[in-house]
C-alpha positions in Angstrom: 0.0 0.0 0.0 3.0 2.7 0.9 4.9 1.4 -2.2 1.8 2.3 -4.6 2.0 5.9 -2.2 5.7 6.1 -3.1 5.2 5.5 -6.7 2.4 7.9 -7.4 4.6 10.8 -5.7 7.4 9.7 -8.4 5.2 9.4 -11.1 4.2 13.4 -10.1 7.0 14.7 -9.5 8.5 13.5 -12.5 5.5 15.0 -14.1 6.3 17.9 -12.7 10.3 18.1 -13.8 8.7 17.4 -17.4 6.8 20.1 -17.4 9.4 22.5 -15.8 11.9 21.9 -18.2 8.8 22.2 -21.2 8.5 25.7 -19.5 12.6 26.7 -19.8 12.6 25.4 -23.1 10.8 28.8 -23.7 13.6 30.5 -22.8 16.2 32.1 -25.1 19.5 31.9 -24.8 20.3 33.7 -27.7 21.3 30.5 -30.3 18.7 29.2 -32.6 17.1 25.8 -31.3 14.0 24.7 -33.1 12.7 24.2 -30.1 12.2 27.9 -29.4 9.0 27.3 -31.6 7.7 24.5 -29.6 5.3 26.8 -27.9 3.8 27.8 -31.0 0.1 26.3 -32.3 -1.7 28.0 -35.7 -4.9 27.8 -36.2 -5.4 25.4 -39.4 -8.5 23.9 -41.0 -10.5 25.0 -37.7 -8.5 22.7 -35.6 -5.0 24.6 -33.1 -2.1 22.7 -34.5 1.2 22.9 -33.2 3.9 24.6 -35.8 5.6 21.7 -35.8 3.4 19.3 -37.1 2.7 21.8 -40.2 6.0 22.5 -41.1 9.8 21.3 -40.8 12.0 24.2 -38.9 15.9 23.6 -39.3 18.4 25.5 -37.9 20.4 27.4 -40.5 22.9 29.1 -38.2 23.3 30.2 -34.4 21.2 32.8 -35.1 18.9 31.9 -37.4 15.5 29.6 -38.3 13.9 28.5 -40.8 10.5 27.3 -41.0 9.1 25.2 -44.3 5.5 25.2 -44.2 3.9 22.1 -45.7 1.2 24.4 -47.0 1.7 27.6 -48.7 -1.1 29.4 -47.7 -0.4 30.1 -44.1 2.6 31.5 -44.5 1.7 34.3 -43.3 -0.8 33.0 -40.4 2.6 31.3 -38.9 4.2 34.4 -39.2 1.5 36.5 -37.3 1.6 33.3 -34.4 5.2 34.0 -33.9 5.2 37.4 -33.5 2.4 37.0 -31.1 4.0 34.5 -29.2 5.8 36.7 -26.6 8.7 35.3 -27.7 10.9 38.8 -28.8 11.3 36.9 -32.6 10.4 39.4 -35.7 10.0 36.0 -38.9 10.3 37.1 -42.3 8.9 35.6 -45.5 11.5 35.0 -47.8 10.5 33.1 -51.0 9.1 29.5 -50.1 9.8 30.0 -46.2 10.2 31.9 -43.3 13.1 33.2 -41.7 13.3 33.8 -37.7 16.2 35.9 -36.9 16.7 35.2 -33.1 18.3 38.2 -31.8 21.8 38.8 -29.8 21.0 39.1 -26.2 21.7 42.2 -24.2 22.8 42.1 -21.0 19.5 43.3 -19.5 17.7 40.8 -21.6 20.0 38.4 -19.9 18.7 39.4 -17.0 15.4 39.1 -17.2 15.4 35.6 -18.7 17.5 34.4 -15.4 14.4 36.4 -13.5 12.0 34.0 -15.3 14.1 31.1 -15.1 14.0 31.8 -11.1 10.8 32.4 -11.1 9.4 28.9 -13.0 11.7 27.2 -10.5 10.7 28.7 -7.6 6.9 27.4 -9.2 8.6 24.0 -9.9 10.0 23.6 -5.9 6.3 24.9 -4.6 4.6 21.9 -6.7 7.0 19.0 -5.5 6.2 20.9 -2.2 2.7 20.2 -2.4 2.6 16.6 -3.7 5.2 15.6 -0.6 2.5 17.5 1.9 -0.7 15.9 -0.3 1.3 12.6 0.3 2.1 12.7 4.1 -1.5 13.9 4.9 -2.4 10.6 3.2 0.3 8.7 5.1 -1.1 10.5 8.4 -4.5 9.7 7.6 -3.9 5.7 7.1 -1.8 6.0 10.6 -4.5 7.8 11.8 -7.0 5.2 10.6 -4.2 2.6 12.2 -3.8 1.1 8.6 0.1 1.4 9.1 2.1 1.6 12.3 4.4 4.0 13.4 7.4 2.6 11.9 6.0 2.5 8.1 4.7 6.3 8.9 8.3 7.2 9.6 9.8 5.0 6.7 7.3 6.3 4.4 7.5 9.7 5.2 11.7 9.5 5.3 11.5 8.4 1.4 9.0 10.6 0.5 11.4 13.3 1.8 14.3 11.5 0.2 12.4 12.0 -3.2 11.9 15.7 -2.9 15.2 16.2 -2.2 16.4 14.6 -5.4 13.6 16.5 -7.6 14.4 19.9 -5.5 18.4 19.2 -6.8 16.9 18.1 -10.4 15.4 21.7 -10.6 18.5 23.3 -9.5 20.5 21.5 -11.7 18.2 22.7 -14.7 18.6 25.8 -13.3 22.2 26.1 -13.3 22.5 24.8 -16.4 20.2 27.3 -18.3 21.7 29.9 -16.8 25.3 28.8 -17.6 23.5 28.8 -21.2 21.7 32.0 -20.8 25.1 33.8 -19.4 27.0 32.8 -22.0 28.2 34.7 -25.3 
């Protein structure tokens, strides 16, 4: 019964790494990655599609994208979802594609993507928080209702902290690594 507690706590927590690092993947360091566009969804055929799925995006230099729609005619749709995006990225239609010109960083752009970094982690370390409190109120709950003893309480709860620790120094080591990418030129 505690081992099927344990599990589900991994099995949200990982979630919850996963979608950390989905949320840095957002942010620029200042190369060209196609997954800078991952973010980005058109509207196509009345369905959201992700960019991705409508076109192939190669990387044609550190500073530079380009995106090959499969479908001429929303060209310029894509275009008007990237600027949108909140992303700082001015694309360009040249001929049969589009170009996305990802811009040098300045030192106060710098900054403030290491403020956003800090700030997703900060929401990262509050959520595997919360699923190690959601799972000791359960574990309290059973050794309330004397379904485990004090002993598997303690064990239980020892691992469960054991496993936030190693997710708490999985976000810091995203962390540091982004912004070892973000700081450098």
């Amino acid at each position: 019964m505690m081992n099927d507690l344990k599990k589900d706590v991994y099995l949200k927590m990982d979630k919850c790494i996963d979608s950390f690092k989905e949320s840095i993947k957002k942010i620029s360091t200042g190369r060209a990655t196609s997954s800078l566009l991952d973010s980005i969804s058109i509207e196509y055929y009345n369905n959201i599609v992700p960019l991705r799925k409508i076109s192939s995006i190669v990387v044609e230099d550190s500073h530079t994208l380009k995106i090959n729609t499969f479908d001429s005619s929303i060209r310029s749709v894509v275009k008007k979802s990237i600027m949108k995006s909140n992303l700082g990225l001015n694309p360009v239609i040249v001929g049969d594609s589009i170009k996305v010109f990802i811009p040098v960083l300045t030192e106060e752009r710098r900054k403030e993507f290491i403020k956003l970094l800090n700030h997703d982690a900060e929401k990262a370390k509050i959520s595997i928080r919360n699923i190690r409190r959601e799972a000791n109120e359960k574990i309290k709950n059973r050794k309330k209702k004397k379904i485990i003893s004090n002993d598997e309480e303690y064990i239980t709860q020892n691992a469960i902290q054991d496993l936030t620790n190693d997710y708490m120094k999985k976000i810091e080591f995203l962390v540091l690594k982004k912004k070892n990418n973000i700081l450098t030129i």
